[in-house]
C-alpha positions as CSV (number, residue, x, y, z in Angstrom):
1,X,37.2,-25.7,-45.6
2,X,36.3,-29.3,-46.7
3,X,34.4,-27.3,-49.8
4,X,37.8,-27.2,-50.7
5,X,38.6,-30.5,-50.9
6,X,38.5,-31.8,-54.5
7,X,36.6,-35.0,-53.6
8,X,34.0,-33.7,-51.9
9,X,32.9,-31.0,-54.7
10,X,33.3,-33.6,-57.0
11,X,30.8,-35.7,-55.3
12,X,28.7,-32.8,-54.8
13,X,28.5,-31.8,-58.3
14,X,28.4,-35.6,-59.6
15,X,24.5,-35.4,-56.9
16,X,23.5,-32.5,-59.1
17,X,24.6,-34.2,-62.2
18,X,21.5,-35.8,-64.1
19,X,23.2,-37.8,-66.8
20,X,21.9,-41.4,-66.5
21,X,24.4,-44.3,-65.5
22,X,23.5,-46.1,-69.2
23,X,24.5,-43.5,-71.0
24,X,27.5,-42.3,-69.4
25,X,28.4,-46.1,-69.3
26,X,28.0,-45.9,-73.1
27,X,31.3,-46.9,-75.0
28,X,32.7,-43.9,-76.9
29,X,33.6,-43.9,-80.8
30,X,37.1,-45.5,-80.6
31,X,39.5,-43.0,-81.8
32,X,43.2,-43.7,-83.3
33,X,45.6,-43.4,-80.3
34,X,47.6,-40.3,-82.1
35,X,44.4,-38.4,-82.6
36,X,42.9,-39.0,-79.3
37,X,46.2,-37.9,-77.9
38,X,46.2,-35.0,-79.7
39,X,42.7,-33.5,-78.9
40,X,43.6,-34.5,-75.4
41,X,46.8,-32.0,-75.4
42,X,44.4,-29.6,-77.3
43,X,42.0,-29.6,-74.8
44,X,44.7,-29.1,-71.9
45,X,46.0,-26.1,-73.6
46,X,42.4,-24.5,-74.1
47,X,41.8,-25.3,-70.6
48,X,44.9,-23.8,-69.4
49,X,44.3,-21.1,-71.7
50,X,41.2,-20.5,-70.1
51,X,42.3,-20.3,-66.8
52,X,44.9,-17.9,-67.7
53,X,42.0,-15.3,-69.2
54,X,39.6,-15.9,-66.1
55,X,43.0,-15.2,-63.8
56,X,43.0,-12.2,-65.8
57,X,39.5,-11.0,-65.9
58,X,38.7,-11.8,-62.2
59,X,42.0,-11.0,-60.5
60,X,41.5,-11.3,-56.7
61,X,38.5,-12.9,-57.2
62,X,39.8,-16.0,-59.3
63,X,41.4,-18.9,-56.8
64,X,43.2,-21.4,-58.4
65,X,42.5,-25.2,-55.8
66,X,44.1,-27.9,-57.7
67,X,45.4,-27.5,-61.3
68,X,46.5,-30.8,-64.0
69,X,50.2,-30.7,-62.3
70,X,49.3,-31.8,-59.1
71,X,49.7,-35.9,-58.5
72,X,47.3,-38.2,-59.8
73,X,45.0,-35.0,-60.9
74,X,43.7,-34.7,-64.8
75,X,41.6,-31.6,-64.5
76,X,41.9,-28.2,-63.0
77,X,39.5,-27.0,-60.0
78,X,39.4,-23.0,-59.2
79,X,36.8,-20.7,-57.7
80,X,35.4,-17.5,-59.4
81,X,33.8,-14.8,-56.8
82,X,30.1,-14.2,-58.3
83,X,29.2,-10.1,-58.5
84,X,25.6,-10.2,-59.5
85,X,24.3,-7.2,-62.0
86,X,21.6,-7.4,-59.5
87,X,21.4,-7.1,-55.4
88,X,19.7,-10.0,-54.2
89,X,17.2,-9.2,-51.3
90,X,16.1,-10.9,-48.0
91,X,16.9,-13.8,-47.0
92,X,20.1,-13.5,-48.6
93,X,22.1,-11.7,-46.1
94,X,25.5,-11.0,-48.6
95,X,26.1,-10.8,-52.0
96,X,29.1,-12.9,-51.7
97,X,29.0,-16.0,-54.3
98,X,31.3,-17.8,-55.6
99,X,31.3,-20.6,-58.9
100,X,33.2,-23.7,-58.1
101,X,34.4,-24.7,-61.7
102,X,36.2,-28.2,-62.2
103,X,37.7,-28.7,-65.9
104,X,37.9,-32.5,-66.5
105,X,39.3,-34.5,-68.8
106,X,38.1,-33.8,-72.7
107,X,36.9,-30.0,-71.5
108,X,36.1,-28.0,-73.7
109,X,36.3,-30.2,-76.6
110,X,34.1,-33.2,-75.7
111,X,32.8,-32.5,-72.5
112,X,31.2,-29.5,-70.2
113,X,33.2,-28.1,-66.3
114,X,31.3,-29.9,-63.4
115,X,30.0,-26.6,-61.9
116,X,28.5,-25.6,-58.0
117,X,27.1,-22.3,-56.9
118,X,27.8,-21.3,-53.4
119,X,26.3,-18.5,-51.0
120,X,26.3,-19.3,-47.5
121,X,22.4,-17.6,-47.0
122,X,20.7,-18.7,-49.7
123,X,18.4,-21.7,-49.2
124,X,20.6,-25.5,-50.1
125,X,17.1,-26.1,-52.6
126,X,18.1,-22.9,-54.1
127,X,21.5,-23.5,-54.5
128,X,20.6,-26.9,-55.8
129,X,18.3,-25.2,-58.9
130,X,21.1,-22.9,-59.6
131,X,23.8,-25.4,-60.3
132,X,21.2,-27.3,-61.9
133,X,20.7,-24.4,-64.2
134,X,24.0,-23.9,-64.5
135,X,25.2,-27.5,-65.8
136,X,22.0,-27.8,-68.3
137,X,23.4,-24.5,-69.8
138,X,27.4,-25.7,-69.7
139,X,26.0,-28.3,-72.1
140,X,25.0,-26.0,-74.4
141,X,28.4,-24.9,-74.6
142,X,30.4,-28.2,-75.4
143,X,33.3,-27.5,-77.8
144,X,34.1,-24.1,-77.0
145,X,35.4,-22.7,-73.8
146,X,32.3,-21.7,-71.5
147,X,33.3,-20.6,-68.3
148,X,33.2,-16.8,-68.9
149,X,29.8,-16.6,-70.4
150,X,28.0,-19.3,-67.6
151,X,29.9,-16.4,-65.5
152,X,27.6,-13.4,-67.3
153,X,24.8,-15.9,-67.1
154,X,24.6,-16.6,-63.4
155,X,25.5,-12.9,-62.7
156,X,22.6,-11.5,-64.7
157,X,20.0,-14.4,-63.7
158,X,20.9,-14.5,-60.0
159,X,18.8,-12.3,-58.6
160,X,15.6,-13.2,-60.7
161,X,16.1,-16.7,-60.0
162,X,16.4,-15.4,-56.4
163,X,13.1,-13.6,-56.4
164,X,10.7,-16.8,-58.1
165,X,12.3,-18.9,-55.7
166,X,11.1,-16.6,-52.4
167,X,7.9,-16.1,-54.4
168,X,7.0,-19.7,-54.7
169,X,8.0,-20.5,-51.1
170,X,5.6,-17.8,-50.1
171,X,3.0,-19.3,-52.1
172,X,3.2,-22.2,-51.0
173,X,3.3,-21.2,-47.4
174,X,0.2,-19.2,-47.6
175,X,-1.3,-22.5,-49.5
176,X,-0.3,-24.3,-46.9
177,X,-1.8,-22.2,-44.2
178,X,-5.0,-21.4,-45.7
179,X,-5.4,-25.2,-45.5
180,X,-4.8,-25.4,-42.3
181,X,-7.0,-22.9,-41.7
182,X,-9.9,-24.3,-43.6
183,X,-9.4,-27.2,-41.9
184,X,-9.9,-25.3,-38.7
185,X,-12.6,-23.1,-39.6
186,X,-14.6,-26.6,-39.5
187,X,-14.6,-27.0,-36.3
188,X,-15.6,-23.2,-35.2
189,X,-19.1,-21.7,-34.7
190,X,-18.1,-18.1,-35.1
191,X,-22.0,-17.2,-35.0
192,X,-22.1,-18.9,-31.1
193,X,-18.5,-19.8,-30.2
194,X,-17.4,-16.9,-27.0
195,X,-14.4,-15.8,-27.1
196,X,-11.8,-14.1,-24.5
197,X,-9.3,-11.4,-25.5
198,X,-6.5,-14.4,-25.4
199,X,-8.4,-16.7,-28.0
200,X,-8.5,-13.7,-30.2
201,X,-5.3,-12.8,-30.1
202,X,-4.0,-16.1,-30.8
203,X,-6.9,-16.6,-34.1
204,X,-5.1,-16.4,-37.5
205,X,-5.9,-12.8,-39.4
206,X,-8.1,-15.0,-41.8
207,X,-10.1,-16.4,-38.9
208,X,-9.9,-13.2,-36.6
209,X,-11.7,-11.5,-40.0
210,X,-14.6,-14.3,-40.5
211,X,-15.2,-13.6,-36.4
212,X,-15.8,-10.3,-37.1
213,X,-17.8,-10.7,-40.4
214,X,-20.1,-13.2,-38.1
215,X,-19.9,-10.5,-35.3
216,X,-21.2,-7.4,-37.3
217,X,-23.8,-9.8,-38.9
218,X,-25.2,-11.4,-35.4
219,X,-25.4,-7.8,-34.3
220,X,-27.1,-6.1,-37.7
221,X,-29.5,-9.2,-36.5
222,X,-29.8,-8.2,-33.1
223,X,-30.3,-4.3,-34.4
224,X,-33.5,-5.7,-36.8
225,X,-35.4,-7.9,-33.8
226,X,-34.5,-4.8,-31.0
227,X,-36.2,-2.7,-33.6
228,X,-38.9,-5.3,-34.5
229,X,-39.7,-5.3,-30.7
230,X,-40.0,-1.4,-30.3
231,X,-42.1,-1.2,-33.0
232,X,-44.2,-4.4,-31.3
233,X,-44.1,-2.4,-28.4
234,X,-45.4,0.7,-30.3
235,X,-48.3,-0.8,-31.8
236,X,-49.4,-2.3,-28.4
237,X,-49.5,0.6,-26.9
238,X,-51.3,2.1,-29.7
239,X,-54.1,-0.8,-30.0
240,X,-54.8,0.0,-25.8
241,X,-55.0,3.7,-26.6
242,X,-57.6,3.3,-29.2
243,X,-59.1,1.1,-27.2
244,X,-59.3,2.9,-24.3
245,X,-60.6,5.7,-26.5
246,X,-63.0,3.7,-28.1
247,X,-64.5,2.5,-24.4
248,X,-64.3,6.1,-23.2
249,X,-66.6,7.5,-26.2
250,X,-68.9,4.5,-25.6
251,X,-69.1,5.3,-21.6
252,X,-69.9,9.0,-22.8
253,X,-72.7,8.1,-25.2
254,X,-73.9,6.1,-22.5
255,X,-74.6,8.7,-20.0
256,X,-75.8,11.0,-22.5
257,X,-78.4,8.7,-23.3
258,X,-79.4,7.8,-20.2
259,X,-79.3,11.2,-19.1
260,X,-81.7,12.0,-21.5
261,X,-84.0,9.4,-21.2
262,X,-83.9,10.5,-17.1
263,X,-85.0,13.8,-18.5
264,X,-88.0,12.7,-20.2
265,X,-89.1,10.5,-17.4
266,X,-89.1,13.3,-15.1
């Protein structure tokens, strides 16, 4: 309810405002009294005008908060309901917007509406970018009344806006954590570090996928010396074999001969 209040979205807006103090302090050309009176009534009527066309366009969706009647007021605040072309996704959780729209003094003649975008799920830094947005363009407007087409604009850009501003959070989440994760990676020996099922499951996915790299390499290097070794192994047992044949043909030779030698003795 207090968004309601005049004040307060005056303040608010006045935040997003980026107009230095200098130059808004800057004197104005000095007008003749008559004339300045005169494009001050203009203006009313335009503004009034306006409002009439919006209450039009909108209908139910057009809520008229303070108008240039009430005491001690010189502008008119209303609220437009925002349909975007486009349906905004998670984390919004409603499509429901609204434009807060206060026309001061000099609008649309000499000055642009103070403007705030509202959505009760979308991110306050979001919101913030989007009334940013939203002002810079109203300038662009200045001398003409704007309201309706910074309606089409925020309607058609909403949901894009939406979708870079989820986008560079994620980015710079994911930044964030792979940071963090280099930073921890330091400090583990995935080559020698044991771990239990409950250390697993509590490793990032980057860091449960650099275990199992240095898993599947310690064992293809486990695979190379067990297979090194059999085939140590192997030609061990083939060195004694030949050795053993070796002697064994020697013994032979050996008995023949002195067989024969026995032979001729006798």
């Amino acid at each position: 309810l207090s968004m309601l209040n005049g004040d307060l979205m005056k303040h608010l807006i006045a935040c997003v405002e980026s107009e230095d103090k200098g130059e808004a302090g800057e004197a104005a050309p000095m007008l003749d009294q008559g004339i300045e009176e005169e494009m001050e009534e203009s203006a009313i009527m335009e503004r009034d005008q306006e409002k009439e066309v919006l209450e039009a366009i909108y209908a139910e969706g057009f809520q008229l908060l303070s108008d240039s009647s009430s005491e001690g007021s010189d502008s008119l605040h209303y609220r437009v309901e925002v349909n975007p072309t486009e349906p905004m996704t998670h984390p919004a959780c409603n499509d429901k917007c609204h434009l807060h729209v206060i026309a001061r003094r000099g609008y649309p003649l000499t000055s642009s509406p103070m403007l705030w975008f509202t959505n009760t799920t979308l991110p306050p830094t979001l919101l913030r970018q989007i009334s940013i947005k939203l002002k810079n363009t109203a300038v662009e407007f200045v001398g003409q009344a704007a309201v309706f087409d910074l309606m089409e604009y925020l309607a058609e850009g909403l949901a894009a806006w939406q979708k870079k501003f989820t986008d560079e959070e994620a980015l710079a989440e994911k930044t964030s954590e792979d940071v963090v994760e280099a930073e921890s990676d330091d400090e583990i020996d995935y080559y020698t570090t044991e771990f239990t099922e409950k250390e697993r499951k509590q490793l990032s996915r980057r860091q449960r996928q650099k275990l199992r790299a240095a898993e599947k390499s310690h064992s293809r290097h486990a695979m190379i010396l067990e297979k090194q070794r059999q085939t140590e192994e192997t030609n061990v047992k083939l060195r004694e074999r030949v050795r053993f044949e070796n002697e064994t043909i020697s013994s032979r030779l050996a008995e023949k001969v002195v067989t024969r030698r026995w032979k001729e003795w006798v």
